[in-house]
C-alpha atoms as one frame of an Amber mdcrd trajectory, in Angstrom:
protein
   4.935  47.547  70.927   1.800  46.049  69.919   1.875  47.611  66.395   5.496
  45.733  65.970   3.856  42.943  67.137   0.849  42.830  64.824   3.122  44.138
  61.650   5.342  40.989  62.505   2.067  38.801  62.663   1.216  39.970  59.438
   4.515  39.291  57.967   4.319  35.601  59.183   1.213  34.923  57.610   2.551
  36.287  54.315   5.562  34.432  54.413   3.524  31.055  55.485   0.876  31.884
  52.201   4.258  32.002  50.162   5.846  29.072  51.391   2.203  26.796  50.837
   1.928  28.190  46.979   3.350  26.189  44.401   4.836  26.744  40.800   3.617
  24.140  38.139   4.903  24.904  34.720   4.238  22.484  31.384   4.728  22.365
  27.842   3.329  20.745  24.775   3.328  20.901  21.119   0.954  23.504  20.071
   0.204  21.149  16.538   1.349  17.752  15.972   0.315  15.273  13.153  -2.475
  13.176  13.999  -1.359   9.673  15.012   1.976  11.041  16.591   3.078  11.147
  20.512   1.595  14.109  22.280   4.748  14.750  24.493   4.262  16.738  27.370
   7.575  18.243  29.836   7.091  20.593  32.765   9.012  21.259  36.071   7.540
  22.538  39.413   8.587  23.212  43.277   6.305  21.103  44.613   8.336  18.652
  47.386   9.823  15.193  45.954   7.058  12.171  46.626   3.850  14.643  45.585
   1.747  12.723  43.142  -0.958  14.716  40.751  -2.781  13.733  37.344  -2.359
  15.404  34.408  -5.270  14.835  31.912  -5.839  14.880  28.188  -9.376  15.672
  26.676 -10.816  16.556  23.344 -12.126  20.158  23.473 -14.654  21.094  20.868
 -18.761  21.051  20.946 -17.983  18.796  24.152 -15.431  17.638  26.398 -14.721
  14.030  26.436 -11.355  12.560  28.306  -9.197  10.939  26.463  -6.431   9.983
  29.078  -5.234  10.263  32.151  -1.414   9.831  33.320   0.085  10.062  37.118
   3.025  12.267  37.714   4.694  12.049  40.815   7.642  14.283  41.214  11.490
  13.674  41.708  14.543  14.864  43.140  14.963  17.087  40.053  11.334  18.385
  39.840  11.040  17.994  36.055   8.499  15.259  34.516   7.509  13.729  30.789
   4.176  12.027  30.250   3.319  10.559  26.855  -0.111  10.462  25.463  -0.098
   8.579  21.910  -2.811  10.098  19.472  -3.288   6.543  17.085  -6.858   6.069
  16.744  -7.909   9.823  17.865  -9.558  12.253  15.002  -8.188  15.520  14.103
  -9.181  18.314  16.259  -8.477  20.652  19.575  -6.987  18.536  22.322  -6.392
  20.187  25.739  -3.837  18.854  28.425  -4.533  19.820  32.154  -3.070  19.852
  35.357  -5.707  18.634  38.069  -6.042  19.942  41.589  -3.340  18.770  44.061
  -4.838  18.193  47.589  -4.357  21.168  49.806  -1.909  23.049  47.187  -2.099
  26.039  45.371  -0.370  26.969  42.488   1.038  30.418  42.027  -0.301  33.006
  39.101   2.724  32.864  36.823   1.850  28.535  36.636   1.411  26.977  33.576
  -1.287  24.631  34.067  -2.892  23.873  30.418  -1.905  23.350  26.828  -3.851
  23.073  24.114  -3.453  20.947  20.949  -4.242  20.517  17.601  -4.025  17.118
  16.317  -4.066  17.915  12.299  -4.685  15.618   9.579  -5.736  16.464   5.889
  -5.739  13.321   4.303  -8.997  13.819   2.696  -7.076  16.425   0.375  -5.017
  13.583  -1.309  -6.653  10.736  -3.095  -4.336   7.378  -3.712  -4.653   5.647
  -6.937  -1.676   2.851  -6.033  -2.447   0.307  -4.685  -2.927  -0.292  -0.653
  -1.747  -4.088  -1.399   0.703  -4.779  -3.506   3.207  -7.567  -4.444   7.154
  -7.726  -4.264   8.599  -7.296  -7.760  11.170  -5.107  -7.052   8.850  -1.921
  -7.072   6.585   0.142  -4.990   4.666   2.453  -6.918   3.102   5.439  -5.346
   0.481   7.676  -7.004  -2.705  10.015  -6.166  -4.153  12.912  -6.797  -3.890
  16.268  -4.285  -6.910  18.132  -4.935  -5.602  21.640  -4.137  -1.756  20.919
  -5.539  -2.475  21.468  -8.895   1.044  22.279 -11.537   2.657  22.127  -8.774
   4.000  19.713  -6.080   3.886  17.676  -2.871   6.814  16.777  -0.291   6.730
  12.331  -0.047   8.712  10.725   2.580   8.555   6.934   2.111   9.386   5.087
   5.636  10.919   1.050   5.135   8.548  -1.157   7.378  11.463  -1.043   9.679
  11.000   2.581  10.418  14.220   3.623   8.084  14.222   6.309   5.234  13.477
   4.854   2.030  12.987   8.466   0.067  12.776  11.879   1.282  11.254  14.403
   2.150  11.247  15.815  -1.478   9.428  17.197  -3.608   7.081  15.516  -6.327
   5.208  17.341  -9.150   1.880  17.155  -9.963   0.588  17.784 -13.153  -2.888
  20.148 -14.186  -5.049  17.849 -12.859  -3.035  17.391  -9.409  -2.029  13.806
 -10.567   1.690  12.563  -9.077   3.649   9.416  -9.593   6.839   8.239  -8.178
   8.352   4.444  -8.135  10.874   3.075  -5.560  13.204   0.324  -5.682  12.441
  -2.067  -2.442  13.616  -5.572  -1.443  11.497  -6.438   1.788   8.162  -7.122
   2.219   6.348  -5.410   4.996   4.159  -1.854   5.435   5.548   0.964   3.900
   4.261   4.331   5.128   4.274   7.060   3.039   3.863  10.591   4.234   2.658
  13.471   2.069   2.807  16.900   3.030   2.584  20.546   1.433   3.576  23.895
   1.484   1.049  24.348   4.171   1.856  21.642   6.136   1.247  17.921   7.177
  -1.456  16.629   4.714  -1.450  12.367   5.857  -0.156   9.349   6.240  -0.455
   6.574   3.852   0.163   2.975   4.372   1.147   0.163   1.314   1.349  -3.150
   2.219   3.979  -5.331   0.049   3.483  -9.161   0.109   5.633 -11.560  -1.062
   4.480 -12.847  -4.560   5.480 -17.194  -4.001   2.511 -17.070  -1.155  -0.268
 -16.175  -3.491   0.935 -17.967  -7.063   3.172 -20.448  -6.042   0.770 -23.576
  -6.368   1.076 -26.268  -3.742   2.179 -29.644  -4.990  -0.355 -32.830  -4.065
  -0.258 -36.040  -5.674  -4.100 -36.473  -6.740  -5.720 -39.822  -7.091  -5.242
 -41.555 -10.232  -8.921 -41.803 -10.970  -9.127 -38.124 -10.810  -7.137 -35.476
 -13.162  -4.573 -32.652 -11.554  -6.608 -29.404  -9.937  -4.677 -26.339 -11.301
  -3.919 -24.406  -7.994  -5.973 -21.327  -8.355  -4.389 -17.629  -7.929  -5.780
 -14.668  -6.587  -5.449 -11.305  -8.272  -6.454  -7.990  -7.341  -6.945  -4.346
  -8.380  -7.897  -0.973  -6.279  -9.444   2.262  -6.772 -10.135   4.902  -4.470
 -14.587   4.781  -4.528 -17.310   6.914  -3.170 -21.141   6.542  -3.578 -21.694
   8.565  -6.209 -18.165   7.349  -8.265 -18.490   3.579  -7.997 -15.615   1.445
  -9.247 -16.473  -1.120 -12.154 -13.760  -4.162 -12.223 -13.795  -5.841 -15.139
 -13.138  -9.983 -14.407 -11.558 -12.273 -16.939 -12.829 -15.486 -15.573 -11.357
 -19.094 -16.371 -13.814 -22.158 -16.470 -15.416 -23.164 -12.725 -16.429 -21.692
  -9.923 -14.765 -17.663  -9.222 -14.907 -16.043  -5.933 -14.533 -12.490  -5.545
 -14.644 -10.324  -2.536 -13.593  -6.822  -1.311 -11.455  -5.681   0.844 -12.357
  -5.059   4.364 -12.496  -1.010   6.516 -15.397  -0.001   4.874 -18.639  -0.789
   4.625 -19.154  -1.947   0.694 -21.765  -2.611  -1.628 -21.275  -5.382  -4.719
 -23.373  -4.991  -7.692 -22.768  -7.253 -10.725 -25.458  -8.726 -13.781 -26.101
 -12.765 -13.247 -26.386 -14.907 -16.416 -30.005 -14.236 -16.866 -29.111 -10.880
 -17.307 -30.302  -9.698 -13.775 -28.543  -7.199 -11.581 -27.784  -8.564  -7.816
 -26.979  -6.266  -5.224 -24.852  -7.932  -2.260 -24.482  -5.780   1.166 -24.703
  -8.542   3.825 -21.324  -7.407   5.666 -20.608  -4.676   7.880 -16.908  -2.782
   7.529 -15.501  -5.015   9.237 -15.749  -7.386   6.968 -15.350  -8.283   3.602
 -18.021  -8.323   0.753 -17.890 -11.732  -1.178 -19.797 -13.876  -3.787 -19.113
 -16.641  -6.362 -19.877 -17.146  -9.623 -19.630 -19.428 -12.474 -16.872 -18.328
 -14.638 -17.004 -19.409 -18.634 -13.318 -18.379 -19.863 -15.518 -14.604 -20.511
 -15.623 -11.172 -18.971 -17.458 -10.473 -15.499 -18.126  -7.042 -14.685 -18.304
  -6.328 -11.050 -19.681  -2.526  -9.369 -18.489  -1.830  -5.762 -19.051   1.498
  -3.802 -19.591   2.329  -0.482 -22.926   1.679   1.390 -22.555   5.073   3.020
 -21.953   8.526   0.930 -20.296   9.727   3.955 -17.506   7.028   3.335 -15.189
   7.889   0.954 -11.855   5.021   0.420  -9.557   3.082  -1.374 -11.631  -0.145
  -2.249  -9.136  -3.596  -3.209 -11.302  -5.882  -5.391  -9.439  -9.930  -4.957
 -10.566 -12.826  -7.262 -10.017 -16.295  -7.411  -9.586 -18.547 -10.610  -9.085
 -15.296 -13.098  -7.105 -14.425 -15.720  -7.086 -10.588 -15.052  -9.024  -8.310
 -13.225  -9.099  -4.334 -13.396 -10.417  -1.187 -12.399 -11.671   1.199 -13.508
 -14.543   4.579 -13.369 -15.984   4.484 -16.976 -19.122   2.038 -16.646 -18.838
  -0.609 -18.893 -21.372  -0.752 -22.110 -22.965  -3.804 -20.785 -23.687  -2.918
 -16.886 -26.589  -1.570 -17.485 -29.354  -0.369 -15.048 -32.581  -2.521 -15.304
 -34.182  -0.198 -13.411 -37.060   1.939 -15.336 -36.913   4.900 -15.985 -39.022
   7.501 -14.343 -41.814   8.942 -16.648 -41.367   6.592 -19.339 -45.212   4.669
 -18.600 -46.567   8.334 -18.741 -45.368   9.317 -21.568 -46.796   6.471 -23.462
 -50.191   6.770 -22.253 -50.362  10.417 -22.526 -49.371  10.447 -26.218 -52.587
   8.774 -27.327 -54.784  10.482 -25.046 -53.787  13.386 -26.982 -54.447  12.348
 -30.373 -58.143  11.622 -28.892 -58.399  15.251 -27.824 -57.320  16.665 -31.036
 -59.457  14.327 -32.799 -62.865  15.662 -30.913 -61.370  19.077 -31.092 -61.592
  18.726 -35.024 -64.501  17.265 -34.916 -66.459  19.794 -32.988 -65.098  22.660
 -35.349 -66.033  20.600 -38.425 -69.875  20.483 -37.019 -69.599  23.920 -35.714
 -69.408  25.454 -39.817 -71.760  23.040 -40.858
């Protein structure tokens, strides 16, 4: 009797361990594209009205939470939490279920997920434009460093979210250069995504302005004792720049005063020769702000150097000027920028070569007397 007894016991305490352990599972996308929605769905048997966290964290050299969202379940037991990635780098990302009071979770739970927010937009250097105006065009162009006679997949997005081309492929040519124009009407940011055979390289965004905001002058009735002010345009040209591959922009100035400044994101240096033939460096601004200066334009060219103040920076740099003719950009230094810096070894040299000729000359001298 007592062995029924304790073999019942047992049973209850078994069945009462059972009924206290709880099933969490959850899912999420093993890679997503950096900037996307990490979307995480899971179900469980844990009663209607329980509450728990689930959290997200980066998970490389060290562990640093990113966010933290509050589940608390429903009649159905399923649940969706959203954790948006914009502003996050690439990398390993881990989602987690944290401890829920008194329960327990069963062995066959799924309580983590880990992620891997990619992005290789290093591998593809733009050459259009960031900033460009409405003229019935948007012009897209880079290079892919690795996609070389062969091609990349575009997809062009409207500003409205719609598909304006794509996903197709482009072709590059031997150097990994690819072009493609577009017909648009609107103004707004268009974002183009590139992408390869491997995967999701990056997102690239083009900002279209309407044209009549920038060169439509504004009419004002001057004084008679003073003549008409021409309303002065700005104009603009990009590169993509690094330390060591500075863009040179090359000005055409009208008569007056000419502002020119960068454009803002990165930390840039502006390097152009005065009138008195001097070279001015100008790095008073920090990235997030623009680099500016003005100069005294004579109807000539102006020649203006911009890189980044960092070599770790590496970016599409917009150059704007006002009261110009032209202005464009370009890598070959110009023949007239010019470093005035000296050149190492040069003083050297020149004292060297006469100390020389003194040597030789006692050297002569001293075998001369030494046949006498």
């Amino acid at each position: 009797m007592m062995k029924k007894i304790l073999i019942f016991a047992i049973f209850c305490l078994l069945l009462i361990g059972v009924v206290s352990a709880y099933e969490i599972r959850i899912d999420a996308p093993q890679t997503l594209k950096l900037g996307e929605i990490i979307v995480v769905n899971g179900t469980t048997n844990l009663p209607a009205g329980i509450s728990f966290e689930i959290k997200l964290t980066r998970s490389e050299y060290t562990s640093e939470v990113k966010a933290t969202r509050q589940v608390t379940v429903q009649g159905d037991k399923n649940f969706t939490v959203e954790f948006p990635t914009t502003g996050y780098t690439r990398g390993i990302y881990k989602v987690e279920i944290l401890p829920t009071g008194e329960f327990r979770y069963l062995g066959n739970s799924i309580t983590m997920r880990v992620v891997t927010l990619v992005d290789r937009s290093d591998e593809v250097r733009m050459t259009s434009s960031p900033r460009q105006y409405l003229n019935g065009e948007l012009q897209v162009a880079g290079y892919a460093n690795n996609i070389r006679n062969d091609g990349i997949e575009m997809e062009v997005d409207n500003p409205d979210g719609s598909l304006l081309f794509g996903p197709s492929f482009v072709p590059t040519n031997i150097e990994g250069a690819f072009s493609k124009d577009f017909k648009i009407e609107k103004t707004g940011i268009y974002q183009v995504k590139i992408s390869d055979r491997k995967g999701f390289i990056g997102n690239y965004n083009i900002t279209v302005l309407n044209q009549d905001l920038v060169t439509v002058p504004v009419v004002t009735t001057p004084p008679l004792s003073q003549p008409p002010v021409a309303q002065q345009s700005t104009l603009s040209a990009s590169m993509f720049s690094t330390r060591d591959q500075p863009v040179y922009f090359s000005v055409t100035t009208k008569e007056g005063p000419v502002r020119v400044y960068t454009s803002s994101g990165t930390d840039w240096v502006i390097e152009y020769i005065d009138q008195s033939g001097q070279r001015v460096k100008i790095n008073t601004k920090g990235s997030g702000f623009a680099e500016d200066l003005t100069i005294k334009g004579n109807g000539g060219i102006q020649y203006v150097m911009v890189y980044p103040n960092k070599y770790s920076d590496k970016a599409n740099v917009s150059l704007f000027a006002e009261n110009v003719n032209s202005i464009t950009a370009s890598l070959i230094q110009p023949p007239g920028f010019v470093s005035t810096t000296t050149v190492p070894g040069t003083p050297a040299t020149q004292v060297t070569f006469p100390v020389v000729i003194v040597f030789v000359s006692f050297g002569l001298v001293a075998l001369l007397w030494q046949r006498k």
